[in-house]
C-alpha positions in Angstrom: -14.9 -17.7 22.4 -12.1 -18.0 19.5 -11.8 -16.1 16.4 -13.5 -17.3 13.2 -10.9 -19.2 11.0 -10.6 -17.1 7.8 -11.1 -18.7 4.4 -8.3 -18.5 2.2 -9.7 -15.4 -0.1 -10.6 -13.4 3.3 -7.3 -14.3 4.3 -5.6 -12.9 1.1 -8.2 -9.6 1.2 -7.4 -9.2 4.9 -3.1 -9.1 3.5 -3.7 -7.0 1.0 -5.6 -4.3 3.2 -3.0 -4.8 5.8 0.0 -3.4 3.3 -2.1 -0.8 1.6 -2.7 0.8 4.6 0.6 0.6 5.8 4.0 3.3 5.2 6.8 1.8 7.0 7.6 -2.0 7.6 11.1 -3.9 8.6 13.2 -5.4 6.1 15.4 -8.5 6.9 17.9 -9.9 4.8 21.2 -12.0 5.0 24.1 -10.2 6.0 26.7 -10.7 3.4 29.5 -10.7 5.6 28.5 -12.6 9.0 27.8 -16.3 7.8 24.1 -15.2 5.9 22.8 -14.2 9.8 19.3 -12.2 9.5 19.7 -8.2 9.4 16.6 -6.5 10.3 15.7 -2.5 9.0 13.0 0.2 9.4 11.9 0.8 5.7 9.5 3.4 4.1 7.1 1.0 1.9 4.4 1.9 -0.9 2.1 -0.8 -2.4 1.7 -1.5 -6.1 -1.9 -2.1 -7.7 -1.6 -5.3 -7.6 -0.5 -5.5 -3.8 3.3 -5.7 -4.3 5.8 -3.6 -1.6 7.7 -1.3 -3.7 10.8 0.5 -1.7 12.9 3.3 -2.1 16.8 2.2 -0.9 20.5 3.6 -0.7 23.5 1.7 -2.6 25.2 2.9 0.4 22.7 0.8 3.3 23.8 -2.5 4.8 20.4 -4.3 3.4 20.9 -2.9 0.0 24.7 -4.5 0.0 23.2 -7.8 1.8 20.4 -8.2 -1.1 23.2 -7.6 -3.7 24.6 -10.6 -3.2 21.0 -12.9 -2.1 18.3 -11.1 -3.4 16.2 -13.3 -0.9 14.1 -10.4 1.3 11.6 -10.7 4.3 8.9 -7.5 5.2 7.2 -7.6 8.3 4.1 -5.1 8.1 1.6 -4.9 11.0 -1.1 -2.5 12.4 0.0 -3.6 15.8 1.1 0.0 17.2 -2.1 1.8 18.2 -3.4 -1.4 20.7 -3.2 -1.8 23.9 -2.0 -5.4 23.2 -0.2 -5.3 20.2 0.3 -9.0 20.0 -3.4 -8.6 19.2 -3.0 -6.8 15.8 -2.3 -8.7 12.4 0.6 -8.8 11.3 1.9 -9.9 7.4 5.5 -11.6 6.4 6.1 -11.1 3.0 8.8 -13.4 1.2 10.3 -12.3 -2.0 13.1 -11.9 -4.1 14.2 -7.8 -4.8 14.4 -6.5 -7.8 15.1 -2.9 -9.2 12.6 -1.1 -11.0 13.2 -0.6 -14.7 12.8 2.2 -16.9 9.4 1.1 -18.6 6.2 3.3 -18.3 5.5 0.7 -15.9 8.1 1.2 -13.7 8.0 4.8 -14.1 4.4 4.8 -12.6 5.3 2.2 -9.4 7.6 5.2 -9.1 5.3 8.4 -9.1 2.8 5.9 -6.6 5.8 5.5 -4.1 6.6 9.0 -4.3 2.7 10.0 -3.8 2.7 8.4 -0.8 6.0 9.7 0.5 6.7 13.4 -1.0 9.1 13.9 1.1 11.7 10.8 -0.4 11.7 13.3 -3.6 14.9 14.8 -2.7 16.5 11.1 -1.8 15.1 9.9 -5.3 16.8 12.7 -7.0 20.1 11.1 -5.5 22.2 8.9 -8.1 23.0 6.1 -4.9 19.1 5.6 -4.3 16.8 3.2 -6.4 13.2 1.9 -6.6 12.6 -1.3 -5.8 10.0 -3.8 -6.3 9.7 -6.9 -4.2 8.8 -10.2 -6.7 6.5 -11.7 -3.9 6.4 -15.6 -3.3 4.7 -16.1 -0.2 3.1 -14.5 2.6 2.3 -15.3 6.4 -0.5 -13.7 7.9 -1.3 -13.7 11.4 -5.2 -12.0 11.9 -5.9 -13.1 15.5 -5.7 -16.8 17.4 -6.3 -19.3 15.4 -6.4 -17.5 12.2 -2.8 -18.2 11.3 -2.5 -18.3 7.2 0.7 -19.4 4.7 -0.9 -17.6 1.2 1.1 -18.3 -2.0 1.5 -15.0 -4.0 -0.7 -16.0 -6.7 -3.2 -16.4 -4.5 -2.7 -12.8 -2.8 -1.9 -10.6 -5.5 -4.0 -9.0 -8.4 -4.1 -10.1 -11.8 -2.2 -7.6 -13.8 -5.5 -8.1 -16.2 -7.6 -6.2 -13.4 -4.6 -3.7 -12.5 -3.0 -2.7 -15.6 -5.7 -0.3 -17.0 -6.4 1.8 -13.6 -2.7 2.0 -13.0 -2.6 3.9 -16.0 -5.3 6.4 -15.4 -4.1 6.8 -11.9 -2.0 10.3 -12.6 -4.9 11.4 -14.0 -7.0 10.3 -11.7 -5.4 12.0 -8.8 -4.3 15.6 -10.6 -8.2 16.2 -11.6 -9.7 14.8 -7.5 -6.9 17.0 -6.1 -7.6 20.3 -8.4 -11.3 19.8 -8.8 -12.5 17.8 -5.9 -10.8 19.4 -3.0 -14.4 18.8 -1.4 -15.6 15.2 -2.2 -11.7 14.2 -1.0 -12.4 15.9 2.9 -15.6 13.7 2.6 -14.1 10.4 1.9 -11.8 11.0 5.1 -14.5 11.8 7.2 -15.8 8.1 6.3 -12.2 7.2 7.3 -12.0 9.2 10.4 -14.3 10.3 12.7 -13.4 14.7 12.7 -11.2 14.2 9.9 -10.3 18.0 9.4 -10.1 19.3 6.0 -7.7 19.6 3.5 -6.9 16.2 2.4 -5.4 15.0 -0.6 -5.9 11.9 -2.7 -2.6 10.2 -3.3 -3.6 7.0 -4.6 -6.4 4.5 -6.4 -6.4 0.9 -7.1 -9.0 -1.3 -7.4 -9.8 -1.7 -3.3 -9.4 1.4 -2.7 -8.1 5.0 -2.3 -5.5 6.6 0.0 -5.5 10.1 1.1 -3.2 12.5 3.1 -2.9 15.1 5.1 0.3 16.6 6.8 1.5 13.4 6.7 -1.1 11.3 8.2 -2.5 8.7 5.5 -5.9 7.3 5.5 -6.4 3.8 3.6 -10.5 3.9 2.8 -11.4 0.1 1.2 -13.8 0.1 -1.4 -15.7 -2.9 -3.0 -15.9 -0.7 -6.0 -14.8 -2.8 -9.0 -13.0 -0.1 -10.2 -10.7 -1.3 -13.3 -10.1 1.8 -15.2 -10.5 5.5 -15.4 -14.1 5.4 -16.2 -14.9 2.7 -13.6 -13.0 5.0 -11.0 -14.7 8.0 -11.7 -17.8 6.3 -11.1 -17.3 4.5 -8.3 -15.6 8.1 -6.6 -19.0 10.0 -7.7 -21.1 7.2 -5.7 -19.0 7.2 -2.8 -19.9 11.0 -3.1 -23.4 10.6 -2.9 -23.6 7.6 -0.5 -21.7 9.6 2.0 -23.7 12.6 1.4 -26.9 10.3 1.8 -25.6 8.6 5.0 -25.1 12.2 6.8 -27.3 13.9 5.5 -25.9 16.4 3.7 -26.4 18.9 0.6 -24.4 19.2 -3.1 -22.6 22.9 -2.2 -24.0 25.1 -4.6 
């Protein structure tokens, strides 16, 4: 028995799960000075609302030089690692072209997401030879089992900004008043992520699919078909979560 072939928009869903969830991924890119051959990385990578990979990069790095000269850049992300046949596991090539983040509001919020999800690149962002990137997607080739083999263009893959921008903006919010107030209903969406998910989690990003959470730096990815699109439609959707999790276990509002 074969896998089912995936229709395009499953295809494009399945992606854009694949680098939500995902903190690292290799970076190829033409070495500048040994005829254009391909130079491969370990990278830290965030995701931007609408599903594009944002990274955080020395002046001083071979790829960084390499892309200053053909901004043309490859990122392989896969779930591969935890299966006892990796080969197994999906896998997404993202094709791009690199470009450094501005200093819009915009920009400045791609910024505060990356660092959410990697605290610990504060002190390297601090640095004058380090910059935020943002990868200007044009394709993407997804691998989700045999036979399920996918080219996706990015229009097809990536959010409208239409559905993004409004939520991307209440995000900071968002997170501060979950991780001062909510402390609780945060432990309870990991437990839906992971089975004995200790406590003490904290929310460090929402976007319309989703929220991710961490913990001593362990991230959880928990997909949500939520329609969230703002603040209001966030805090909505977080407070059902609440309650169907509740429901499904069984348990009782504290207090």
């Amino acid at each position: 028995m074969t896998d089912r072939p995936d229709a395009p928009s499953d295809a494009a869903t399945r992606c854009r799960q694949l680098l939500r969830r995902s903190t690292l991924a290799t970076l190829a890119t033409a070495e500048r000075d040994q005829g254009g051959w391909p130079y491969a990385s370990l990278a830290q990578v965030a995701v931007a609302h609408d599903g594009a990979p944002l990274l955080l990069l020395s002046d001083l790095a071979d790829h960084t030089k390499n892309f200053a000269e053909d901004d043309r850049v490859s990122l392989l992300f896969d779930d591969a690692h935890a299966l006892e046949n990796p080969l197994t596991g999906a896998r997404v090539t993202v094709q791009g072209r690199i470009q450094r983040l501005g200093k819009s509001e915009a920009d400045d919020r791609l910024r505060a997401r990356y660092l959410a999800r990697h605290p610990a690149a504060a002190d390297y962002a601090a640095f004058g030879d380090f910059n935020f990137y943002r990868v200007l997607t044009e394709r993407l080739h997804l691998v989700a089992g045999f036979g399920r083999i996918h080219w996706l263009a990015a229009a097809d893959v990536l959010l409208d900004p239409a559905r993004t921008g409004a939520l991307a903006e209440a995000e900071a919010d968002i997170l501060a008043h979950m991780n001062a107030d909510h402390t609780d209903a945060i432990d309870l969406y990991a437990g839906a992520a992971l089975a004995d998910a200790p406590p003490g989690w904290r929310m460090t990003g929402i976007d319309p699919e989703g929220i991710d959470l961490q913990r001593e730096g362990v991230h959880l990815r928990l997909d949500l078909d939520s329609g969230m699109t703002d603040g209001d439609s966030a805090r909505a959707a977080l407070v059902r979560l609440v309650k169907t999790i509740r429901a499904t276990k069984g348990l009782k509002r504290k207090g």
